[in-house]
C-alpha positions, 0 to 999 in steps of 0.5 A: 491145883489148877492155876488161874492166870488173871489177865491183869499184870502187876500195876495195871488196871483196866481203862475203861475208854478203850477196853484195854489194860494201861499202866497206871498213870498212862491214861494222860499218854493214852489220850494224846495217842488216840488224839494222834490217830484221829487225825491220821485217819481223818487225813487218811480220809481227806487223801481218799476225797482228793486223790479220787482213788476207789470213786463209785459215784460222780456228784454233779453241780453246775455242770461239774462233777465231784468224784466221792464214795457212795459209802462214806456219803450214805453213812453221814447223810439219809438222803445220799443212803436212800439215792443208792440204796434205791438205785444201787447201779447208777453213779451219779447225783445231780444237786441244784446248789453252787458247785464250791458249796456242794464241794464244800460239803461233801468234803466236810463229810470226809474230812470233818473242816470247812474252808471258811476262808473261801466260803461268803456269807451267802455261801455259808447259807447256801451250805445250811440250806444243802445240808437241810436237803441232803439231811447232813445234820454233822454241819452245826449251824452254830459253826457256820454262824460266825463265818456268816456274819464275819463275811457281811458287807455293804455289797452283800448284806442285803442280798443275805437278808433276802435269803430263804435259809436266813429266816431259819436263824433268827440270831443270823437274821438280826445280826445282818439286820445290825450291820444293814442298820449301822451301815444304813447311812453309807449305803443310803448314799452310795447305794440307795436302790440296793438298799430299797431291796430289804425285804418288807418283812425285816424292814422294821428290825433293820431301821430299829439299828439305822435309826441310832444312826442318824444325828442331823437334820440331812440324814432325818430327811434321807431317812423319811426319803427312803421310807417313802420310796421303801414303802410307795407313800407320797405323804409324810403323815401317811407314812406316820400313821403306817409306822404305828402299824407296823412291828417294832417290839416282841410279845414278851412283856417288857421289864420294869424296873425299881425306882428305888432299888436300880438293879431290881428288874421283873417283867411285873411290876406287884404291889401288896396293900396298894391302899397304904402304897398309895397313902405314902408320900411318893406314891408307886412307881417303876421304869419300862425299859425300852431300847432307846428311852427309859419310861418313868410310869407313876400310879396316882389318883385322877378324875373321880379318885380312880388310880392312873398310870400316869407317863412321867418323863423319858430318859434317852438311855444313850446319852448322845445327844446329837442322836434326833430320836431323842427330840420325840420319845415315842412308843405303844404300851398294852397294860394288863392289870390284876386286881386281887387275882381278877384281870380288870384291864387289859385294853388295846394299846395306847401311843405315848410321846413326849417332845423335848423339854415340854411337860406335856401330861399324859395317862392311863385310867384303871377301872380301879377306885380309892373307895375300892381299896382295902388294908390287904389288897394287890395289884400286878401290872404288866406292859409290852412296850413297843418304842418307835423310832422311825415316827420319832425321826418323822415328828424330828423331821417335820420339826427342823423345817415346820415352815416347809412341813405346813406347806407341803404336809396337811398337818393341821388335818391329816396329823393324828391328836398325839403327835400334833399337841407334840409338834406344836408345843415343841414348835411353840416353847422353841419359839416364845419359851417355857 
């Protein structure tokens, strides 16, 4: 009879990973071999980059050259494929990019590591920014991230914050936009033209992290200083009322938390059977929780028994209170509410302040009236909430020296209704008391 040898010997079995046969229980030894040769061949690789053996093409930066291999370059990037392929006898390539970014990058491609100790903040955008032109995409953003914000300083933050390639991250946007902000007070003192450079695009999301900085009457005054210079103002309330114009929160809707239960938070805010809610001792009630102040909201009957969101109080959600925000807890809420499944209020925003220790009243009128309730009605409510800290610190300022502030500033006729009732009875429960 005809003998059938089978390639598998006794005690052996196939490993998939590689297509060969390994004893069994070699898989675990297998694995620490294959890690060993990698890194064989990616040093055998990095010796072929530094070494220049077998160049065929000459990367030209700053007017040096970077020997490299037309090979390896176009197997990593279809940028540098298409260069050769369309012009296979020239043996050169010419990058508009700082000449240690572009080496840098090119022996990423060979080897696999970057020298992040050697690169800046702005050399790591520089890099992502080459990587976009040559279509290199083995250079994770997400890599090069913590080296960028590791590396900011107050020499170089706002230079990254004008960078065209930081627009692309948002997550590295902000995160310079902290430091900026948390070192604003150091800057603003040492360093004040530079710090006029924040582009007025990221100006809002730079004071929303500077502003919790500032804790004295001195640094309210530099802070509207350096407004009214960023900006090109000459008036305090001018640059008030622009404050209110300007970005301070996002298009989601912000969360609303349980009064009752703390830990329970939504972005809306339900209620079923609103004719019984409101029957009850404690009427309906949520906080909007903002960045520097949580919002007590309350739903009651007002004028002609319609419902209200009546604004209660604001609680500073940093206990310090030295910080000067905390004087004059400011925002801009858009409520949009659903009745029994129709939008039945969904108006322009309305600005809310409260000054220290006075109980000043404010709401807002739903189109909704007790005689309208039923036993199995509902109601969903949300709100965007916008805090703004900056028009906090311009009321903080007008305040420390209203003496000063009526003679150079027209409040009486240039301040707007809000934020004059706010000033002026803080300035009168200081003065004569509750």
């Amino acid at each position: 009879r005809q003998m059938i040898f089978s390639p598998h010997r006794r005690g052996s079995r196939p490993n998939s990973s590689n297509g060969g046969y390994l004893p069994r229980g070699a898989e675990k030894k297998s694995s620490v071999a294959m890690a060993k040769s990698s890194e064989g061949l990616q040093m055998n690789l990095l010796v072929l980059f530094e070494s220049n053996v077998l160049a065929d093409v000459f990367i030209q930066a700053e007017g040096r050259e970077i020997p490299a291999h037309k090979a390896v370059l176009a197997a990593h990037s279809p940028f540098f494929a298409q260069q050769f392929t369309e012009n296979p006898g020239h043996n050169s390539v010419q990058l508009d990019h700082k000449h240690k970014v572009v080496h840098a990058m090119v022996r990423f491609l060979y080897f696999g590591g970057l020298p992040t100790e050697q690169l800046s903040s702005l050399d790591c955008l520089d890099l992502l920014g080459l990587a976009e032109d040559v279509e290199v995409k083995s250079i994770d953003p997400a890599d090069i991230g913590p080296v960028i914000v590791a590396g900011l300083k107050e020499e170089n933050c706002v230079d990254v914050l004008n960078h065209e390639v930081l627009r692309k991250y948002p997550s590295f946007q902000d995160a310079a936009c902290k430091f900026t902000g948390e070192h604003f007070m150091s800057m603003v003192k040492t360093n004040r033209d530079y710090l006029l450079k924040v582009p007025t695009e990221l100006l809002t999301q730079v004071l929303q992290y500077a502003c919790h900085q500032v804790c004295t009457d001195d640094d309210a005054d530099v802070m509207v200083k350096y407004c009214l210079s960023h900006t090109g103002m000459e008036s305090t309330c001018d640059l008030l009322r622009e404050t209110k114009a300007w970005e301070w929160g996002g298009r989601d809707f912000t969360v609303l938390r349980s009064v009752e239960e703390p830990f329970e938070e939504a972005n809306s805010w339900g209620i079923q059977g609103v004719r019984a809610a409101m029957d009850a001792t404690l009427t309906p009630a949520r906080t909007v929780v903002g960045s520097y102040f949580d919002w007590l909201i309350r739903l009651d009957y007002g004028a002609e028994g319609k419902l209200r969101l009546v604004y209660e109080q604001a609680t500073p959600t940093n206990e310090d209170p030295k910080k000067c925000i905390h004087r004059f807890p400011a925002a801009m809420f858009a409520w949009q509410v659903v009745y029994n499944g129709q939008s039945v209020f969904h108006e322009k925003p309305v600005f809310i302040c409260f000054p220290q220790g006075v109980h000043l009243h404010w709401s807002t009128t739903l189109p909704i009236t007790a005689a309208e309730l039923t036993e199995d009605d509902n109601l969903e409510i949300v709100v965007q909430m916008a805090e703004n800290p900056m028009l906090s610190l311009i009321l903080y300022h007008f305040s420390a020296d209203l003496k000063t502030t009526v003679a150079k500033e027209d409040i009486l006729n240039r301040l707007p209704h809000i934020e004059y009732r706010c000033l002026s009875s803080y300035s009168l429960v200081q003065t004569h008391g509750a």
